[in-house]
N, C-alpha and C positions, 0 to 999 in steps of 0.2 A: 391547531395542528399539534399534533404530538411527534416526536422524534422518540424511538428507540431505538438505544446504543448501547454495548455492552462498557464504553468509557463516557463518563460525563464532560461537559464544557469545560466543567471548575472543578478546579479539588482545592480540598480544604486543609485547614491546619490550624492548632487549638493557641490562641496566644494564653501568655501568663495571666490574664482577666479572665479567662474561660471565654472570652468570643472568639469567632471563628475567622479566621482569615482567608481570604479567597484568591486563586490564580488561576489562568485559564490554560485547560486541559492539555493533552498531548493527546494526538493522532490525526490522520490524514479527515477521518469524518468532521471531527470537531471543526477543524483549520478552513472546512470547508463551507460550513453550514454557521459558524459563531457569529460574522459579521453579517452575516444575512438574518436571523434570528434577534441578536442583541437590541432590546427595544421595542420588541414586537409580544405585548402583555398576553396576547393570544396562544403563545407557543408553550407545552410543556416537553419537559424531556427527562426520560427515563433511561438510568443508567443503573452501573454495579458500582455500588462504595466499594472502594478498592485501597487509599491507602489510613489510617486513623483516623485522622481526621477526617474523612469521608465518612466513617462510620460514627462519630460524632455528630457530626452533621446529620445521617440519614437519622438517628435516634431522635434527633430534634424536632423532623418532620419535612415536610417540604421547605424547599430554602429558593426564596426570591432573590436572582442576582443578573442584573441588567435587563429587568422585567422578564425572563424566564423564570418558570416552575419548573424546578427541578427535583423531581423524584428519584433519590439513591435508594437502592435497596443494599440493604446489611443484611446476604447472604452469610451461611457457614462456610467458613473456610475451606474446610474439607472438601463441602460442593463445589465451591470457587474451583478447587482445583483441579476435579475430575472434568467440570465443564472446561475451565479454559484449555488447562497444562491435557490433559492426558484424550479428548474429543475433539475439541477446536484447534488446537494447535498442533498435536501428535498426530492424529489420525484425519480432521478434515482438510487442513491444511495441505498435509503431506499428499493428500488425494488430489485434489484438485492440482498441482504442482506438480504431480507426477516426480515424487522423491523416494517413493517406496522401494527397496530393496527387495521384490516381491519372492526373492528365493527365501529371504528370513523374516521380512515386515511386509504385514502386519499381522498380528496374532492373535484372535480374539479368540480369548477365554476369560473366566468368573473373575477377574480383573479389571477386562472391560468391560465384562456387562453393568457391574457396580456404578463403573464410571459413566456409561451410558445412561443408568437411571438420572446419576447428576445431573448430566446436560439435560435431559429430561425436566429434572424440578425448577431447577433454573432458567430453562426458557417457561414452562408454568409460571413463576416467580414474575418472568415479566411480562407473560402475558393477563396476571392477575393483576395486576397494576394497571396496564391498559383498561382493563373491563373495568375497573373503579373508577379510576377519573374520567375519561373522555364523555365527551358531551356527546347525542344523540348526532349521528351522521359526522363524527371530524374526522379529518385523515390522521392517520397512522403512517410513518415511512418507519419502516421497521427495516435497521441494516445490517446486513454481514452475517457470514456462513455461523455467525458465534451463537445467530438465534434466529435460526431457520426453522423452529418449529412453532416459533412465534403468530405467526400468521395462520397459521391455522387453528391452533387454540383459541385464536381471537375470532377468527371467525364464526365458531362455533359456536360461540356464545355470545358474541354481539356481530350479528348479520350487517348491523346498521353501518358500521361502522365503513370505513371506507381505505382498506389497508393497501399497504403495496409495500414487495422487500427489494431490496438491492441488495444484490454482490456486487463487495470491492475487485474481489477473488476471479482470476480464471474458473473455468467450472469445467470438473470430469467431463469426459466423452460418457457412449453408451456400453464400453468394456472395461473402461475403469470403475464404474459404478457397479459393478458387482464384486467388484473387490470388497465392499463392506456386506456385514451380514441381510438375506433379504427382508428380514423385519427393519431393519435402519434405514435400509436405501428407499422400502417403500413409508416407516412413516416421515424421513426427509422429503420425499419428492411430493407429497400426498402436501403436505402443509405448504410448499413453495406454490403448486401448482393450481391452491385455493385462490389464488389472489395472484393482480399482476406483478412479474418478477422482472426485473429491471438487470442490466449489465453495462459494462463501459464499452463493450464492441459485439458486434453479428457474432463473432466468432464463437463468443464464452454462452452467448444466448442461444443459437444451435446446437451446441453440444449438451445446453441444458436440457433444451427440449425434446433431443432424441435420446440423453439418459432417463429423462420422464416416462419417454413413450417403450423404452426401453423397459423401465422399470413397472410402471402402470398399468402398462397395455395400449397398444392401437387405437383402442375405442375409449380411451380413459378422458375425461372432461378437463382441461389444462387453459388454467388461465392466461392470456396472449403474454408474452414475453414483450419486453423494449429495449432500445438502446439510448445510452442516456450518457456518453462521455464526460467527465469532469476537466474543468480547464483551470489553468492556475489560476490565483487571486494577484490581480500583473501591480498591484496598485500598493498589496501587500508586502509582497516580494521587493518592489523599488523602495518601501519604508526600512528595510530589513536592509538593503544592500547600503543604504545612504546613514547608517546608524554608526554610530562611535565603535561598537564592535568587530561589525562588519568590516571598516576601514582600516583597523588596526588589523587584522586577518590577513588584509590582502596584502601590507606592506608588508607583514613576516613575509608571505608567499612569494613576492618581490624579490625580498633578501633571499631568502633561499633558492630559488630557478635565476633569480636574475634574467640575460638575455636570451634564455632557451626557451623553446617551445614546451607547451604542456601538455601532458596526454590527462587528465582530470575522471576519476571517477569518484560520486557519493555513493552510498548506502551502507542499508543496516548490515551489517555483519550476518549473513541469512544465505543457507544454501542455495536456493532459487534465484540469488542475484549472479551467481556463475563467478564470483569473485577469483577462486584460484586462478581459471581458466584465462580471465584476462589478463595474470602476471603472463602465463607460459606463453599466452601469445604475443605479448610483449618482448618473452625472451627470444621467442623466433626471430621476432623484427631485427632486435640487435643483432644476431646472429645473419640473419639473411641482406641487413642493408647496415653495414659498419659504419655507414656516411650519418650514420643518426646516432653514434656513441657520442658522448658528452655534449651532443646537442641538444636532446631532451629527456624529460622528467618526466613519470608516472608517478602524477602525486592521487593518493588513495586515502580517502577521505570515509573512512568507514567507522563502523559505530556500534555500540553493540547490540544483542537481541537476547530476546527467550533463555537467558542463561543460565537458569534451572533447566532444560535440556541438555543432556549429555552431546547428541549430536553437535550444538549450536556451538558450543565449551568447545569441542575436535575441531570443528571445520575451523572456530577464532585460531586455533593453533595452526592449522594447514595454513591459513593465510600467512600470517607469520612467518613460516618454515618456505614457502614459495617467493615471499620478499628478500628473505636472505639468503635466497639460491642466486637471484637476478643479481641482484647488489656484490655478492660475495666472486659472481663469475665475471660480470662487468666493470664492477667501480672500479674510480680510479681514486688519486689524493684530492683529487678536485673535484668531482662527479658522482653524486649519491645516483644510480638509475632509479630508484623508485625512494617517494618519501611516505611512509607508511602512517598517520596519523587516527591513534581509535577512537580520540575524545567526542562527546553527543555534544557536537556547538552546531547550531543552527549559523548562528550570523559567517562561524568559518566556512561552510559548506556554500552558503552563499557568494561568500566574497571569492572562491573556487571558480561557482560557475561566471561571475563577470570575467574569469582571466586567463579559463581554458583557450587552448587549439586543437585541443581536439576534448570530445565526451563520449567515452565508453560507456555503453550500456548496454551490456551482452548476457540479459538476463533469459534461465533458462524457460520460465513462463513465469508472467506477470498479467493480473488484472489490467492494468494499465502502463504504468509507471508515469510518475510526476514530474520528476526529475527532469527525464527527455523534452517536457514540454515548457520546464522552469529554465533548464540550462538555455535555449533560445532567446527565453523572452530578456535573460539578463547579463550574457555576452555582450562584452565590447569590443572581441575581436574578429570576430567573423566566424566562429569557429565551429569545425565541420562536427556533427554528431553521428557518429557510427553503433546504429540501433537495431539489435536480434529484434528479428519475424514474432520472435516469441512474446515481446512484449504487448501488450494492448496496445499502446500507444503507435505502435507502427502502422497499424494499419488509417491511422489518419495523415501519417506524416512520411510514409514509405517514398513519395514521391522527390523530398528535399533531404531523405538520410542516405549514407551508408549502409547497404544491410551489412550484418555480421551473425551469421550464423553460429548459434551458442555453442557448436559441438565441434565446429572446424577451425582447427589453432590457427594452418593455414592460411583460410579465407579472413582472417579476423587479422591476422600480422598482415595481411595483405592491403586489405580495409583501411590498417592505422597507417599506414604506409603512402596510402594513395589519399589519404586525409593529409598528411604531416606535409604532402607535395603538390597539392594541388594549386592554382596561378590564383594569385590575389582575387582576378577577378572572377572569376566562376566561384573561389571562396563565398563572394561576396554577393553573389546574384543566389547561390546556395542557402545562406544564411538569410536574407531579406524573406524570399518565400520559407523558409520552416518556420521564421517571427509569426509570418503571417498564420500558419496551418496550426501554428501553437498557440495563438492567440483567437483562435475561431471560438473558443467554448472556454467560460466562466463561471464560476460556480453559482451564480444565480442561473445560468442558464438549465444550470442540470438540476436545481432546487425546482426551478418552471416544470422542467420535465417529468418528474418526478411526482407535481402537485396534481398535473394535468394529466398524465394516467393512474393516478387514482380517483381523479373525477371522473372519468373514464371519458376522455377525452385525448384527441391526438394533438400534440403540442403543434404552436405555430412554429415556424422556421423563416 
């Protein structure tokens, strides 16, 4: 089996002997597929050397590390960065999201087409790697919109091979995908639609297939789409909460909220998580129910992103500027209304979600979101989750959430409102079922899934 991913498991780092030192990866794919992989001599994975030591490492050659082969490629920087910064993250990103400011963004001209050859060589780059190593007929999971032309370069040249891509990502409708130029939308959709294309919900997998048929044609040959949702790692997650870091997180959190309620939100620092929008409807609440001033905390647990993006830089600052609107019109001497925290600690975010009462997650559209299905499984207080339509993950768990509509302050101060009041016991009969709906799907299940339509097989259930 070969894995390609635009981030490796491991990254590396040169000690004073000239050997290489190893630690394992960041991103949601790695976290997902590591424990499942580590061990298994059978598995290569192909990724981008990304920091020195990666490209140390890639010069070396392949590097065995817990029986994984792993193949870095030490692209040019330059490519690096038209592929990631200015294709995948500026423009595909933003597309699928639906973040474009389409009176002024997006702008293609001889700046992006430049940068579009990049994304171009660079998924070449890893689809010429694929064609090297893989053995006659082995599957391929080739992930994320960062190398969606992956799969069809590879097809092209090795028929045998047995590929299938995933989107982490939401995915355009059939009018947002003409938003990019019609040479891009049709060789994007021509290479996904070579091969079976995978999604976390019906939703993002519809909208693929009618920007396909959209883009293609009617009669255009499109490979069957699947759904394939990811579930936490519950076993992971209880090692992370039960750690010395973890525990010391939570007693800060302790000292600071004391006997108030929490209103608990994580993530990255990133438009699409709708982050302002939860202070202001925070500020409503206080404003519409005073019975909840110096009762509870909005602790914000966010972190940073993409911060060579200008946008990502603005919006950190609007967060900012929105915390100390709340704080500056509510607090008291005694009373922070919101505690604003940027620092990227995995174990603090955790020890978070054991000691919410309430979990916001009023994201404006999300491939899934993790979080929603992590914060369940690692509550010790019952606590209600108040989850926008917009995210993937709601359409598994709509039935035990809150909705909260990303764009209505209203409905969402209303939301946290009828969360912060609801009777113990319906809390509690609340929280047992979404345990349950969050705990349906594991990441070996979606690796099953995954394995088994590119065998070209429908998985068991």
């Amino acid at each position: 089996m070969i894995v390609v991913a635009n981030r490796g498991p491991f990254s590396f780092t040169r000690r004073e002997d000239g050997s290489l030192a190893t630690r394992r990866g960041a991103g949601g794919v790695v976290s997902a597929l590591l424990p499942l992989l580590s061990g298994r001599p059978d598995t290569t994975w192909i990724a981008a050397a990304i920091a020195p030591g990666d490209r140390l490492a890639a010069a070396r050659g392949e590097q065995v590390v817990e029986e994984i082969h792993l193949h870095l490629l030490d692209l040019d920087p330059e490519l690096s960065r038209l592929h990631y910064d200015v294709v995948s993250n500026a423009t595909l990103w933003f597309l699928h999201h639906g973040l474009f400011d389409l009176i002024r963004q997006p702008r293609f001209d001889r700046r992006f087409r430049a940068a579009w050859e990049g994304y171009v060589e660079v998924n070449r780059a890893f689809a010429d790697r694929v064609v090297g190593v893989a053995a006659e007929h082995e599957i391929a999971l080739v992930q994320d919109y960062q190398l969606a032309l992956v799969p069809g370069l590879v097809r092209s040249r090795r028929p045998d091979l047995r590929v299938v891509h995933f989107t982490h990502t939401p995915f355009c409708g059939p009018n947002s995908i003409r938003v990019l130029p019609d040479d891009v939308a049709t060789t994007l959709c021509g290479s996904m639609a070579s091969v079976p294309c995978g999604f976390h919900t019906r939703r993002w997998a519809r909208a693929y297939e009618a920007s396909t048929r959209e883009v293609l044609g009617d009669d255009a040959d499109i490979a069957p789409w699947f759904v394939a949702s990811l579930g936490p790692d519950a076993a992971a997650l209880e090692e992370v909460a039960a750690s010395p870091e973890a525990r010391a997180s939570g007693r800060d959190l302790d000292d600071l909220v004391g006997d108030r309620a929490v209103i608990l939100r994580t993530d990255r620092i990133e438009p699409s998580k709708n982050v302002v929008r939860g202070f202001l409807a925070y500020d409503l609440l206080l404003e519409q129910h005073p019975e909840w001033r110096e009762r509870v905390v909005f602790v914000a647990l966010v972190y940073p992103s993409r911060q060579g993006r200008p946008e990502y830089l603005a919006y950190a600052q609007e967060i900012e500027q929105a915390v100390d609107r709340v704080n500056e019109r509510w607090g008291t001497d005694g009373w922070v209304p919101v505690l604003l925290d940027t620092r990227d600690d995995f174990p603090r975010s955790v020890a978070g979600l054991t000691r919410y009462d309430v979990l916001l997650v009023n994201a404006m559209r999300d491939g899934l979101n993790l979080v929603a299905k992590e914060g369940p499984l690692l509550n010790r207080r019952d606590g209600v989750v108040c989850l926008s339509p917009g995210a993937g993950a709601f359409d598994e768990l709509r039935e035990a959430v809150l909705p909260v509509h990303p764009f209505d302050l209203t409905q969402t101060a209303d939301a946290l409102h009828r969360a912060l009041s609801m009777p113990p016991a319906e809390r509690a009969a609340l929280a047992g079922r979404l345990r349950d709906l969050a705990a349906a799907r594991s990441p070996s299940d979606w690796l099953a899934d995954l394995v088994a339509h590119a065998e070209g097989e429908e998985p068991s259930r």
